[in-house]
PDB file of N, CA, C and O in Angstrom:
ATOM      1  N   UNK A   1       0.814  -1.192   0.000  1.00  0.00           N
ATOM      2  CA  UNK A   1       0.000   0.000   0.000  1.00  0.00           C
ATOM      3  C   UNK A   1       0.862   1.263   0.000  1.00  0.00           C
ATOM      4  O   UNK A   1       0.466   2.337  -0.454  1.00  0.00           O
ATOM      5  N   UNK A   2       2.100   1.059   0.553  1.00  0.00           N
ATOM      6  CA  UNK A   2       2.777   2.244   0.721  1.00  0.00           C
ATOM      7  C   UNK A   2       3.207   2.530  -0.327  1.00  0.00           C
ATOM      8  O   UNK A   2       3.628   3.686  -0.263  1.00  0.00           O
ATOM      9  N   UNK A   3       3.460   1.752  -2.120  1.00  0.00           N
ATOM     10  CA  UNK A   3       3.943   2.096  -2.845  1.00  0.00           C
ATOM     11  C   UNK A   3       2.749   2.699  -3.817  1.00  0.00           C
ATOM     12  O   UNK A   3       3.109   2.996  -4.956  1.00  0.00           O
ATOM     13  N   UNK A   4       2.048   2.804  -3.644  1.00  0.00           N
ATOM     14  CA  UNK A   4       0.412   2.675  -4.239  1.00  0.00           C
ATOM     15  C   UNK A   4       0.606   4.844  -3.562  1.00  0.00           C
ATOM     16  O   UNK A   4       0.595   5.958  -4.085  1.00  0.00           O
ATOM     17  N   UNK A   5       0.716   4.381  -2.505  1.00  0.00           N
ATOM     18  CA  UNK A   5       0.611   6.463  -1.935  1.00  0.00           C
ATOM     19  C   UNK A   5       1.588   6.914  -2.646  1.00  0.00           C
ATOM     20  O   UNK A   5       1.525   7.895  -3.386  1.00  0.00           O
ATOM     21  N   UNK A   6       2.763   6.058  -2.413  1.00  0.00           N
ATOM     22  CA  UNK A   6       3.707   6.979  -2.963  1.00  0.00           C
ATOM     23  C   UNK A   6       4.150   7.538  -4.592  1.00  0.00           C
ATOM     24  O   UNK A   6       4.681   8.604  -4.906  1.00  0.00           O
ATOM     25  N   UNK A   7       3.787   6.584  -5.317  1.00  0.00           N
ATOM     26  CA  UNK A   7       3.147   6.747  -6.400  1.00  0.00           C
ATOM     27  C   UNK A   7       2.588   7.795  -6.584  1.00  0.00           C
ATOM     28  O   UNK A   7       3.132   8.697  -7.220  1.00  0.00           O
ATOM     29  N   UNK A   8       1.438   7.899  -6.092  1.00  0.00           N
ATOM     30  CA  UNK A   8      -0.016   8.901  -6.144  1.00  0.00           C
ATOM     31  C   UNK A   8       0.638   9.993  -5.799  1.00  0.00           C
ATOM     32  O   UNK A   8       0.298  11.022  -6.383  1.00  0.00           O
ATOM     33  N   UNK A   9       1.759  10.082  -4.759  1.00  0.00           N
ATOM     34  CA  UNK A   9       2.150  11.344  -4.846  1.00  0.00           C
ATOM     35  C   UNK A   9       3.333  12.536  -5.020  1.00  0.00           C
ATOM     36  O   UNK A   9       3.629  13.712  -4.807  1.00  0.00           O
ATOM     37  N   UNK A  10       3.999  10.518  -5.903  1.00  0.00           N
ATOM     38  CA  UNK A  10       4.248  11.520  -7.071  1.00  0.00           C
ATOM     39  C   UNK A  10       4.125  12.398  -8.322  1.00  0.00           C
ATOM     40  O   UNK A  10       4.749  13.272  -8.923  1.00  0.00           O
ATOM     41  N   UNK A  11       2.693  11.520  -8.413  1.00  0.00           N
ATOM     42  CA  UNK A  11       2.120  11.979  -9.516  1.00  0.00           C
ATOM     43  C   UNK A  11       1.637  13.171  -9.381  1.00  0.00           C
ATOM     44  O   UNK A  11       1.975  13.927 -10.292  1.00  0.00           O
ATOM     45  N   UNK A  12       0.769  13.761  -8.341  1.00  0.00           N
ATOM     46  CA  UNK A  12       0.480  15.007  -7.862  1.00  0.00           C
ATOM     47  C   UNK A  12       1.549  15.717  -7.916  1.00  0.00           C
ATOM     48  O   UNK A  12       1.458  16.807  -8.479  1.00  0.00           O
ATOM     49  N   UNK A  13       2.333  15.466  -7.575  1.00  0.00           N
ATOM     50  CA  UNK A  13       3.544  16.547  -7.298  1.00  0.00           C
ATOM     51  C   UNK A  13       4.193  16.949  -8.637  1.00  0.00           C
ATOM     52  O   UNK A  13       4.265  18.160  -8.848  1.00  0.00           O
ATOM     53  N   UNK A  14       4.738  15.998  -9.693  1.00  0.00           N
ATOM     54  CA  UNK A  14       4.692  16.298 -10.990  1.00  0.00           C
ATOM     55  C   UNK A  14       4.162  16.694 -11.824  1.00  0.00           C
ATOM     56  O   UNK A  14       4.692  17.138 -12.842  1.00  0.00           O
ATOM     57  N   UNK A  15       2.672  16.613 -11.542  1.00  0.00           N
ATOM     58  CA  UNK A  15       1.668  17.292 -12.329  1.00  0.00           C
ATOM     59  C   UNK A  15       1.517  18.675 -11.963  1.00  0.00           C
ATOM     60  O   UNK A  15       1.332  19.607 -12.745  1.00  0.00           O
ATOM     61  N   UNK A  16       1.611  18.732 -10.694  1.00  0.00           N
ATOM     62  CA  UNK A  16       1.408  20.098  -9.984  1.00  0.00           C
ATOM     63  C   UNK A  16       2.522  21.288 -10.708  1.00  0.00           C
ATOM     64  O   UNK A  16       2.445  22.440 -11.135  1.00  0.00           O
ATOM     65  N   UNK A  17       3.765  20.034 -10.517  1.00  0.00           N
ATOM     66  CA  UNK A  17       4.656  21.259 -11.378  1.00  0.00           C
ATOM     67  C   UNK A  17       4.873  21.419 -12.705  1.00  0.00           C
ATOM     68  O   UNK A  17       5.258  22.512 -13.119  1.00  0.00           O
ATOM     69  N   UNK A  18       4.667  20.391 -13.536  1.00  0.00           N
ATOM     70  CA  UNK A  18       4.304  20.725 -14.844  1.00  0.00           C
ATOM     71  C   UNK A  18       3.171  21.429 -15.083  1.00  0.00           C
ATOM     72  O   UNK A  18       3.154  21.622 -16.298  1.00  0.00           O
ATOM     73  N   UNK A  19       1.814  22.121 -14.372  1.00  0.00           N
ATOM     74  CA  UNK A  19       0.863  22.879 -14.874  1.00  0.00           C
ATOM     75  C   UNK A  19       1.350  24.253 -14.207  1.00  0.00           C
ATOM     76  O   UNK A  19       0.708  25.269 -14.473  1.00  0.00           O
ATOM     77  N   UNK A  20       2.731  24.347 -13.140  1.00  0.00           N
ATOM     78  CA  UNK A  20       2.957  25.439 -12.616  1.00  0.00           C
ATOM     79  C   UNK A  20       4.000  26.075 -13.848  1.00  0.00           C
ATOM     80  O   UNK A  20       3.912  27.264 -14.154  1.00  0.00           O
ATOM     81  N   UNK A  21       4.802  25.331 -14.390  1.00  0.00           N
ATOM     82  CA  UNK A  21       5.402  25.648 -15.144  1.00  0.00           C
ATOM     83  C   UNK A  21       4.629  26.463 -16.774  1.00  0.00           C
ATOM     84  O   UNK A  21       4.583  27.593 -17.261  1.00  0.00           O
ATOM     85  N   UNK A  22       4.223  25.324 -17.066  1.00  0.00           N
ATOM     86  CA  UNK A  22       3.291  25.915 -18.404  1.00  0.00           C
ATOM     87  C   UNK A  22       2.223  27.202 -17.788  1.00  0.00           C
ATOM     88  O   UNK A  22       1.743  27.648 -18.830  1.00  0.00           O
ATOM     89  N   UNK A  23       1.950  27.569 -17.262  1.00  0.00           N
ATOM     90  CA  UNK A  23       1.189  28.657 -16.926  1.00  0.00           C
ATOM     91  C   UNK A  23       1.890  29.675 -16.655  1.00  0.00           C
ATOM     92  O   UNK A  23       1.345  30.770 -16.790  1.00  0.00           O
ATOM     93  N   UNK A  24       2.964  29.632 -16.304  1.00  0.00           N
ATOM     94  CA  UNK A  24       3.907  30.840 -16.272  1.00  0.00           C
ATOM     95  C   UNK A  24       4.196  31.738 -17.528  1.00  0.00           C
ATOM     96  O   UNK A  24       4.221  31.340 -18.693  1.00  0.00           O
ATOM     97  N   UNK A  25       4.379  32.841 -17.147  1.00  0.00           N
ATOM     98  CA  UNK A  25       4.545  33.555 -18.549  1.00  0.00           C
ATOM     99  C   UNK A  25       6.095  33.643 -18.656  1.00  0.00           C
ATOM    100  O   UNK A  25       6.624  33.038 -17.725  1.00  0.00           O
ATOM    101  N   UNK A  26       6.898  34.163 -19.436  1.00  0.00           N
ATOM    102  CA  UNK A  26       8.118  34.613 -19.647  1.00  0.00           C
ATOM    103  C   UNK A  26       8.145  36.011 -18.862  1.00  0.00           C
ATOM    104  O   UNK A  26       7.099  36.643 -18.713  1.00  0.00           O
ATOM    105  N   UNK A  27       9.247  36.430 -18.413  1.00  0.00           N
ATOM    106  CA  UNK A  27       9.414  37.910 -17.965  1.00  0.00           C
ATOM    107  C   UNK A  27      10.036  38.615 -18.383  1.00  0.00           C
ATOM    108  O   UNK A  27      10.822  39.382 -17.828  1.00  0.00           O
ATOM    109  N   UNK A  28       9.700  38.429 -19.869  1.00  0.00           N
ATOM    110  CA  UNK A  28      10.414  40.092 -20.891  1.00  0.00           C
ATOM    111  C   UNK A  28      11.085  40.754 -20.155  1.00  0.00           C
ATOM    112  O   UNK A  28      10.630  41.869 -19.903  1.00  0.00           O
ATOM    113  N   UNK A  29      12.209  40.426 -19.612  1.00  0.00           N
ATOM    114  CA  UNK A  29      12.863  41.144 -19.316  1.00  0.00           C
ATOM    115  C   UNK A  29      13.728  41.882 -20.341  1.00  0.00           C
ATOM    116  O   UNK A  29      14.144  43.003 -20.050  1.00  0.00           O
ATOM    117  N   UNK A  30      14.056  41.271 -21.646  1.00  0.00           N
ATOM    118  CA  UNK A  30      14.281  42.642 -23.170  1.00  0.00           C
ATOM    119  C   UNK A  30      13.774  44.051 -23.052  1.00  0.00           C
ATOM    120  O   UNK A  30      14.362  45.054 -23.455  1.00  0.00           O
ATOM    121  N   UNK A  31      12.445  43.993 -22.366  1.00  0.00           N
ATOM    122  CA  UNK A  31      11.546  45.306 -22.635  1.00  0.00           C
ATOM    123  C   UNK A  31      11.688  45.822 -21.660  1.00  0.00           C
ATOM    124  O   UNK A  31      11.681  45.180 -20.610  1.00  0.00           O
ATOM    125  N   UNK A  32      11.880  47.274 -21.698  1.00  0.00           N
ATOM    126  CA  UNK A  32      12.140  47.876 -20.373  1.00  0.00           C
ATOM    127  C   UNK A  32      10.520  48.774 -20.028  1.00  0.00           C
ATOM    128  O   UNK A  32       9.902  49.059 -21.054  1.00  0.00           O
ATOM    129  N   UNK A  33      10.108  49.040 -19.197  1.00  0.00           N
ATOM    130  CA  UNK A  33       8.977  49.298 -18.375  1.00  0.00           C
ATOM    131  C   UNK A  33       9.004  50.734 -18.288  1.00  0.00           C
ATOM    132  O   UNK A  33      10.168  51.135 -18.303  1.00  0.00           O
ATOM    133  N   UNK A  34       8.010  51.815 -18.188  1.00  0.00           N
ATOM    134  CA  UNK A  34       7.762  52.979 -17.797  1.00  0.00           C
ATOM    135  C   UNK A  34       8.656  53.252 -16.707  1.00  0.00           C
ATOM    136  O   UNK A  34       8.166  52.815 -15.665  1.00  0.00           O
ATOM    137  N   UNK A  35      10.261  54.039 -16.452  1.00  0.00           N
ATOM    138  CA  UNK A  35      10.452  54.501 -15.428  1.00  0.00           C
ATOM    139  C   UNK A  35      11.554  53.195 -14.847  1.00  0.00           C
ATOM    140  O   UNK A  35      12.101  53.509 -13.790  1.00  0.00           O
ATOM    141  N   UNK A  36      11.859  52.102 -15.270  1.00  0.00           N
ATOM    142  CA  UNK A  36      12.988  51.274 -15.134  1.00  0.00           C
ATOM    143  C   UNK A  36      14.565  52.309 -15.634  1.00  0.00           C
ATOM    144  O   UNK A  36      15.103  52.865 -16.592  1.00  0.00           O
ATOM    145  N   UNK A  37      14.685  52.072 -14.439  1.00  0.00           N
ATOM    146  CA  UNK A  37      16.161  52.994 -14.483  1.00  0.00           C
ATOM    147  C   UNK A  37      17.257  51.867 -13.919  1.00  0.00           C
ATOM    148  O   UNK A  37      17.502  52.273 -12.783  1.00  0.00           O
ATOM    149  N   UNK A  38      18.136  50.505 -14.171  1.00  0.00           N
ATOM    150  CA  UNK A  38      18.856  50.124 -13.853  1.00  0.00           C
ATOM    151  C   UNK A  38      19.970  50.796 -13.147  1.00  0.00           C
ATOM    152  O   UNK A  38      20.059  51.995 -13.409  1.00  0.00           O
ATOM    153  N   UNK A  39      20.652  50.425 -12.497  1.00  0.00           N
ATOM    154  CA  UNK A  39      21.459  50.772 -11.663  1.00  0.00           C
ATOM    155  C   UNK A  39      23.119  50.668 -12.318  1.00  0.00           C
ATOM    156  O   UNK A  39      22.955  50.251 -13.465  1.00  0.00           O
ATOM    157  N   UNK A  40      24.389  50.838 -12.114  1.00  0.00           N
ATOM    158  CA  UNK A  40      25.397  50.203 -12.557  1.00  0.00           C
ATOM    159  C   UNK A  40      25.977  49.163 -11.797  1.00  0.00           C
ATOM    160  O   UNK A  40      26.039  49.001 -10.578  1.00  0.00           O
ATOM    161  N   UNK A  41      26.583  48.174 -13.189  1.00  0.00           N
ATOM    162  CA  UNK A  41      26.398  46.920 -12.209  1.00  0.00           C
ATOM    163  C   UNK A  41      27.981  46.672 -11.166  1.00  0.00           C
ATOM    164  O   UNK A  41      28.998  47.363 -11.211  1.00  0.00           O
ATOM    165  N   UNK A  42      27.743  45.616 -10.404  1.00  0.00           N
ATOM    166  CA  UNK A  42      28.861  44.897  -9.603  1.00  0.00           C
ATOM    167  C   UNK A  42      30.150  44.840 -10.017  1.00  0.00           C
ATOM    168  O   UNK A  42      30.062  44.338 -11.137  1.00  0.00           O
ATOM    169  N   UNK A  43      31.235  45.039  -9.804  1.00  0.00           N
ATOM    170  CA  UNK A  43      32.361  44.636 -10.143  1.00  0.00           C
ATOM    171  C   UNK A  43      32.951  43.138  -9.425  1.00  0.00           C
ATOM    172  O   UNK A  43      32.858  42.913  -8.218  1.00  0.00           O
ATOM    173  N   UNK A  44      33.373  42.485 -10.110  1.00  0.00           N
ATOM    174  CA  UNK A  44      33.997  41.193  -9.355  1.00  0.00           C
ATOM    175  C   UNK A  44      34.185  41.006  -8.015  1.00  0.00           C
ATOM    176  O   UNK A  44      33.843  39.948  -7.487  1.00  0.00           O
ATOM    177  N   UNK A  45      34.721  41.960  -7.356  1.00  0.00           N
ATOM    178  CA  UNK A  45      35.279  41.951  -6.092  1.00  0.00           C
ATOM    179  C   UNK A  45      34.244  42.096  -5.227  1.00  0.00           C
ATOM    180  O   UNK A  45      34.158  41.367  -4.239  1.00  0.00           O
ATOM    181  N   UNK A  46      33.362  43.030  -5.491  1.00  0.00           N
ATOM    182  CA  UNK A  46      32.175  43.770  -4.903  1.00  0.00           C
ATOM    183  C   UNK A  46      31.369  42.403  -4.898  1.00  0.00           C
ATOM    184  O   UNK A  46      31.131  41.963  -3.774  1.00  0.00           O
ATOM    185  N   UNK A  47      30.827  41.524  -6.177  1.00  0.00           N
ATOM    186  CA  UNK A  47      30.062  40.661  -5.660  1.00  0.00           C
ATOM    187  C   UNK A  47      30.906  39.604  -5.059  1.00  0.00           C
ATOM    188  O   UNK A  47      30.267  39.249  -4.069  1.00  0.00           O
ATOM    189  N   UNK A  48      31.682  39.109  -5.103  1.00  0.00           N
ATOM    190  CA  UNK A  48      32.184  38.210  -4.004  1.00  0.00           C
ATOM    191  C   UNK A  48      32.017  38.768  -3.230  1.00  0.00           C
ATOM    192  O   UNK A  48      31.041  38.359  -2.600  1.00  0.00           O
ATOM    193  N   UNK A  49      32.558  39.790  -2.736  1.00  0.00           N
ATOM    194  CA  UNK A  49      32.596  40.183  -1.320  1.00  0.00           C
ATOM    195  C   UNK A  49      30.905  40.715  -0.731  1.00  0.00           C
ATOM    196  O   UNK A  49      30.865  41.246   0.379  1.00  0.00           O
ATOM    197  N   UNK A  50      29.801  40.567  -1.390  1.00  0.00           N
ATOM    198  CA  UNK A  50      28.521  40.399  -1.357  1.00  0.00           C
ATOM    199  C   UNK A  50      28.326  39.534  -1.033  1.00  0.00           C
ATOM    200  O   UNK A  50      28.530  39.378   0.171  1.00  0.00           O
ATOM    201  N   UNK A  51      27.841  38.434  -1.761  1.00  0.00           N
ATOM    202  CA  UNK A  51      27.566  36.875  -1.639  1.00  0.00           C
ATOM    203  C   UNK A  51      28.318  35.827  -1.208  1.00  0.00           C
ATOM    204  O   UNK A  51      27.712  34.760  -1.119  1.00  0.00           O
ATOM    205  N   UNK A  52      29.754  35.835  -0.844  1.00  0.00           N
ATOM    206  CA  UNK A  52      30.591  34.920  -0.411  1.00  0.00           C
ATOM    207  C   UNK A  52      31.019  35.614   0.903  1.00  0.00           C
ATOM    208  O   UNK A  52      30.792  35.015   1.955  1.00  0.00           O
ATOM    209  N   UNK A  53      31.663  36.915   0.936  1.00  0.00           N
ATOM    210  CA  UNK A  53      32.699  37.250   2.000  1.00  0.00           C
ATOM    211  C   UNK A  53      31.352  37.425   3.607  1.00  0.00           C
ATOM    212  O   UNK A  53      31.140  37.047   4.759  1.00  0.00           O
ATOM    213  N   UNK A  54      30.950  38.077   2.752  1.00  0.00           N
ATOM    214  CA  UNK A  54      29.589  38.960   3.659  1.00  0.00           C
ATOM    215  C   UNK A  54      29.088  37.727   4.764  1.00  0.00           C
ATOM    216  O   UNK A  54      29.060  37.638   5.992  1.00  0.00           O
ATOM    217  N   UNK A  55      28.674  36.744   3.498  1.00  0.00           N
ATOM    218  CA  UNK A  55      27.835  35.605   4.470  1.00  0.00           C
ATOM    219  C   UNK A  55      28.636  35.050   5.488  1.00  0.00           C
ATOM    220  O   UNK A  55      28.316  35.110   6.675  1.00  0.00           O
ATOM    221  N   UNK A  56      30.202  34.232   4.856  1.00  0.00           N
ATOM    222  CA  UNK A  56      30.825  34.007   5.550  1.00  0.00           C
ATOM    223  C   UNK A  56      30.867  34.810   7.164  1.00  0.00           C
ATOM    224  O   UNK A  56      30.396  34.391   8.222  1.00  0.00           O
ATOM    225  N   UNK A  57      31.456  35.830   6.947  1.00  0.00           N
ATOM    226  CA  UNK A  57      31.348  36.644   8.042  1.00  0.00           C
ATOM    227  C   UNK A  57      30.573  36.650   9.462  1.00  0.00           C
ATOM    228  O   UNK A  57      30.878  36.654  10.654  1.00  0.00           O
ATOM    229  N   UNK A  58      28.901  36.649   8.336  1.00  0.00           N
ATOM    230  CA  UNK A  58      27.961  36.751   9.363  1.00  0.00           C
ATOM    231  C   UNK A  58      27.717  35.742  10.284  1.00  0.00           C
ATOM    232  O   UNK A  58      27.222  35.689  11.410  1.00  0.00           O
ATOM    233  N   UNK A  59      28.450  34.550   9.091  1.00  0.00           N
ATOM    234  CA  UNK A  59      28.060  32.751   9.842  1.00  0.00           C
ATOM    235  C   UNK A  59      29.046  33.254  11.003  1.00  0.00           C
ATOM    236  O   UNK A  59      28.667  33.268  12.175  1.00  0.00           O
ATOM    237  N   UNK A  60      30.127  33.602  10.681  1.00  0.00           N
ATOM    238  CA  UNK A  60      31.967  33.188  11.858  1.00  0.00           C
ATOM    239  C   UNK A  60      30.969  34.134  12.745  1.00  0.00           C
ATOM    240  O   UNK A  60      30.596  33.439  13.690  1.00  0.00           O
ATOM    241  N   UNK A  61      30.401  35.399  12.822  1.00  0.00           N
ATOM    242  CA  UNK A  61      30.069  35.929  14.003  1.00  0.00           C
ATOM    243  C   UNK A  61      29.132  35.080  14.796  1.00  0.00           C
ATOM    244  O   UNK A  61      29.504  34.597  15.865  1.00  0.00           O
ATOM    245  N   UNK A  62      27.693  34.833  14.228  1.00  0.00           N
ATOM    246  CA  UNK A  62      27.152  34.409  14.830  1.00  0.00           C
ATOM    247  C   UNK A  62      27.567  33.170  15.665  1.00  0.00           C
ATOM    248  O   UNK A  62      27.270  32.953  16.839  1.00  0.00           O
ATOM    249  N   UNK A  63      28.311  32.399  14.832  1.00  0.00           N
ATOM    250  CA  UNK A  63      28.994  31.346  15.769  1.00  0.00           C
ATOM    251  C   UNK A  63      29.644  31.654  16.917  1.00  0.00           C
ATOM    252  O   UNK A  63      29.572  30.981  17.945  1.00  0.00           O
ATOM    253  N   UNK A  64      30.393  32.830  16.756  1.00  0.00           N
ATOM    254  CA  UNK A  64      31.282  33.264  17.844  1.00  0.00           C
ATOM    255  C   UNK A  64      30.325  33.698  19.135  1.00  0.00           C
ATOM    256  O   UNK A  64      30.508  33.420  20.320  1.00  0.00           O
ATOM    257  N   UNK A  65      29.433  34.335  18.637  1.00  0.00           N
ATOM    258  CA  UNK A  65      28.213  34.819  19.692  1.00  0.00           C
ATOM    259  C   UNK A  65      27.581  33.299  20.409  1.00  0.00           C
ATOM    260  O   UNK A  65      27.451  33.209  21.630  1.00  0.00           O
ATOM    261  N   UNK A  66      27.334  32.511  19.761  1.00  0.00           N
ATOM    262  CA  UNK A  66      26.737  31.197  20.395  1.00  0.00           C
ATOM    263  C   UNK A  66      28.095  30.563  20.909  1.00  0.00           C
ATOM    264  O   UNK A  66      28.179  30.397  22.126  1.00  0.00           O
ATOM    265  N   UNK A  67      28.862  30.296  20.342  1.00  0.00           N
ATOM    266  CA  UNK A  67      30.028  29.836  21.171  1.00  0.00           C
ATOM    267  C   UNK A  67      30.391  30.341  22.575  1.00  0.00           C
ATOM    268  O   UNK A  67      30.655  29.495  23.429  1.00  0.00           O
ATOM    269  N   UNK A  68      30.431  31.811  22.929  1.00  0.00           N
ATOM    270  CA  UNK A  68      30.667  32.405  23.703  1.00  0.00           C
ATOM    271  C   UNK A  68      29.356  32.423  24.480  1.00  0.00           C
ATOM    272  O   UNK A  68      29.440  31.735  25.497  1.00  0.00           O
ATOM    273  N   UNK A  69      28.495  32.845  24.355  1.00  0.00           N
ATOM    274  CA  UNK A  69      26.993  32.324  25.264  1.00  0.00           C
ATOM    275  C   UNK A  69      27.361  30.897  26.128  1.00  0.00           C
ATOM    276  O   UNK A  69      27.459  30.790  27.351  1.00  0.00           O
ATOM    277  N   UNK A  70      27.506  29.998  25.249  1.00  0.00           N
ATOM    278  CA  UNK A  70      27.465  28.521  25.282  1.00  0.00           C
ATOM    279  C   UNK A  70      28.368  28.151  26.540  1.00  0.00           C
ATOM    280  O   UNK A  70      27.882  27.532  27.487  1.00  0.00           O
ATOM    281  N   UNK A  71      29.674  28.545  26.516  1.00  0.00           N
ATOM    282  CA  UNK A  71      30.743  29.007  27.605  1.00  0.00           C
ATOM    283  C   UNK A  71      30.378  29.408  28.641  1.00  0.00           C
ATOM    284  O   UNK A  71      30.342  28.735  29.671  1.00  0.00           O
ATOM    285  N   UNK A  72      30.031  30.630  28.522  1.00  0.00           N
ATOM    286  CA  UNK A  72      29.697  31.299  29.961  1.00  0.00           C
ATOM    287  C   UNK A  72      28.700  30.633  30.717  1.00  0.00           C
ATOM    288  O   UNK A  72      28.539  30.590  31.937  1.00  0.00           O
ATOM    289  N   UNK A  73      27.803  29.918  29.424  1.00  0.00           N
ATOM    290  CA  UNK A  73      26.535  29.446  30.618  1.00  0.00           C
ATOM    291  C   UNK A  73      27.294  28.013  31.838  1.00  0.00           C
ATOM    292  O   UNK A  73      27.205  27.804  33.048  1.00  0.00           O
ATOM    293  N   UNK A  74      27.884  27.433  30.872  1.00  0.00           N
ATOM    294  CA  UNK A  74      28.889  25.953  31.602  1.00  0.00           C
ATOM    295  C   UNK A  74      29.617  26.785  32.380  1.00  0.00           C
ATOM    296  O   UNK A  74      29.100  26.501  33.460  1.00  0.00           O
ATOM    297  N   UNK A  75      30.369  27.539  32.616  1.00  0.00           N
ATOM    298  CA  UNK A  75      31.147  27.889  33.998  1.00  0.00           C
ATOM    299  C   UNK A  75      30.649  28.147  34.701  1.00  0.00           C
ATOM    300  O   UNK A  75      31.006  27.845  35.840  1.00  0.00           O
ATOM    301  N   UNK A  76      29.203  29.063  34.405  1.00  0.00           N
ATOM    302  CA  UNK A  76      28.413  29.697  35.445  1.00  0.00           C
ATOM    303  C   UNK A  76      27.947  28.278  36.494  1.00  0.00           C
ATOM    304  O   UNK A  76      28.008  28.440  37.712  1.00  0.00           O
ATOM    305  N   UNK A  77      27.570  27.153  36.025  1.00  0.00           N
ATOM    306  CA  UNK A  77      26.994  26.135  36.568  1.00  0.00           C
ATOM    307  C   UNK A  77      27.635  25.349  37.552  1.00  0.00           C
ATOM    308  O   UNK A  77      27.052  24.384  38.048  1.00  0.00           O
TER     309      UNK A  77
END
C-alpha cells in the first residue's frame, strides 16, 4: 500500500509542477517598463565580497556569539 501512496504522490507533485510551469509567462525582461532605471552593475570583487565574504562573516560571528553564550553558561553552573 505504501507504494500505491507513494506513487499517487508523485504523480500530484509532478503534475502540480508541470501545470505550474506551463502557466507561467516569460518575464520580458528585453523590454524595459515605464520609469525602469537600472542601476550600474557589480564589479567582481564587490560581488564576491557580497555573496561569499559577507555571508561568511555573518556565519563566523554568529557562531562566535553562540560559542561564547554557550561558555559562559557551563562555567556559570
Amino acid at each position: 500500500m505504501d507504494k500505491k501512496n507513494a506513487l499517487r504522490a508523485g504523480a500530484v507533485t509532478a503534475g502540480s509542477t508541470l501545470m505550474m510551469l506551463l502557466m507561467t509567462s516569460p518575464a520580458l525582461a528585453l523590454t524595459r517598463d515605464d520609469g525602469d532605471d537600472p542601476g550600474p552593475g557589480l564589479s567582481v570583487a564587490e560581488t564576491l565580497g557580497l555573496y561569499v565574504a559577507a555571508p561568511i562573516v555573518l556565519f563566523l560571528v554568529i557562531t562566535g556569539l553562540v560559542m561564547v553564550g554557550d561558555k559562559s553558561r557551563k562555567t556559570a553552573k
